[in-house]
C-alpha positions in Angstrom: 9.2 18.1 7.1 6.3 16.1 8.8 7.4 12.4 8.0 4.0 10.6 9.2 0.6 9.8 6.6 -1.0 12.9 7.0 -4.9 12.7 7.0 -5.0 13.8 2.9 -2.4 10.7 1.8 -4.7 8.6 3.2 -7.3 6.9 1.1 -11.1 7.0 2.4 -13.3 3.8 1.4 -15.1 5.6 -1.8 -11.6 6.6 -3.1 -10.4 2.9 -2.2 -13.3 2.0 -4.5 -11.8 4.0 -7.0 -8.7 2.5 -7.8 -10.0 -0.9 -7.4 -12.2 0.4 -10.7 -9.1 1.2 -12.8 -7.6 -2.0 -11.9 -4.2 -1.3 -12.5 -2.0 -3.7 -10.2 1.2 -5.8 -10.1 1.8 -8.9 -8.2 4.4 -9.9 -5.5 5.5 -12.6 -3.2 2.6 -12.0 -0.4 0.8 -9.1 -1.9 -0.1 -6.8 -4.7 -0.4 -3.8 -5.5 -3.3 -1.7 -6.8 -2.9 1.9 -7.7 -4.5 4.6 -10.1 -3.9 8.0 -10.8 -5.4 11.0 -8.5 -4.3 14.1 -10.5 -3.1 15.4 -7.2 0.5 16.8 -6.4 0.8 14.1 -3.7 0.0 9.9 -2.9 -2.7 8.8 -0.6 -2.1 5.3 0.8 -4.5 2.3 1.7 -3.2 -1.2 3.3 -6.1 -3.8 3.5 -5.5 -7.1 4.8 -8.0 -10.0 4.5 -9.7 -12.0 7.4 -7.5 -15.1 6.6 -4.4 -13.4 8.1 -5.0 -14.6 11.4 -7.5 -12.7 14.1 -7.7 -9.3 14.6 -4.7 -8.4 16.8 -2.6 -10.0 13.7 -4.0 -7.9 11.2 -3.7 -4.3 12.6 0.0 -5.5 13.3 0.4 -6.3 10.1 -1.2 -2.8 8.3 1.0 -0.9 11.1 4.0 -2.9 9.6 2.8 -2.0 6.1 1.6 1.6 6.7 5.4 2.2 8.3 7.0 0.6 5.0 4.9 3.2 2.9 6.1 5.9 4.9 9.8 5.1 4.9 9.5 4.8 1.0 7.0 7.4 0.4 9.2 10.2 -0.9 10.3 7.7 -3.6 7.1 6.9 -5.3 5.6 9.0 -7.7 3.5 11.9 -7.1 -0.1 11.5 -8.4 -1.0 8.5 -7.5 -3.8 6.8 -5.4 -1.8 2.9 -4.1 -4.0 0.1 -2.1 -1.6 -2.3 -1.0 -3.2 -5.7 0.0 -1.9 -8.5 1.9 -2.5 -12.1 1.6 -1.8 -14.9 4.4 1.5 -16.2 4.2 3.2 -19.0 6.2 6.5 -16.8 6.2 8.0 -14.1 8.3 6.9 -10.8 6.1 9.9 -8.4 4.9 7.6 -5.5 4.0 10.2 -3.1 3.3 11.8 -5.5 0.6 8.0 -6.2 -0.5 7.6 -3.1 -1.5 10.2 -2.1 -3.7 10.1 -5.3 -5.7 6.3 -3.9 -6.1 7.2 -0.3 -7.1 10.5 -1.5 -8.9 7.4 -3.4 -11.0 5.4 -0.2 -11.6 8.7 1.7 -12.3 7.5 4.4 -10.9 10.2 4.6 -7.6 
């Protein structure tokens, strides 16, 4: 069992468009949440992070983090869905992992 985002549970930027449509989203600590449903037997995945969180070396560190944390968790989520995760700036050192299921422990859908 491959354990890494293959190229089809990732989200391209029209599909990212997509869910930000349906708008269905829940709030966290340092991030949210946006997700819709893809009608597909599998997730596809998305991590944007704004320009505030630091330059540009700090940013892909953090959506490496995040993309990691989806795919530790991914076999607990739902099938059928389309998530954007998005990260906002915050002072603090980032538990992503814990993040994340107080996010899908929101949606009730892990």
């Amino acid at each position: 069992m491959k354990k890494s985002l293959t190229k089809k549970q990732r989200l391209t930027v029209k599909q990212i468009k997509l869910v930000f449509k349906g708008q269905k989203k829940v709030k966290g600590a340092f991030s949210k949440l946006v997700y819709n449903e893809n009608n597909l037997p599998f997730c596809r995945f998305a991590v944007s992070v704004g320009k505030k969180n630091g330059n540009a070396v700090m940013r892909n560190t953090l959506k490496r983090k995040a993309r990691e944390s989806l795919r530790q968790h991914k076999y607990y989520i739902k099938q059928g869905l389309d998530l954007v995760w998005v990260l906002y700036p915050s002072p603090l050192p980032l538990n992503f992992d814990e993040e994340l299921l107080k996010l899908l422990n929101k949606m009730s859908l892990k």
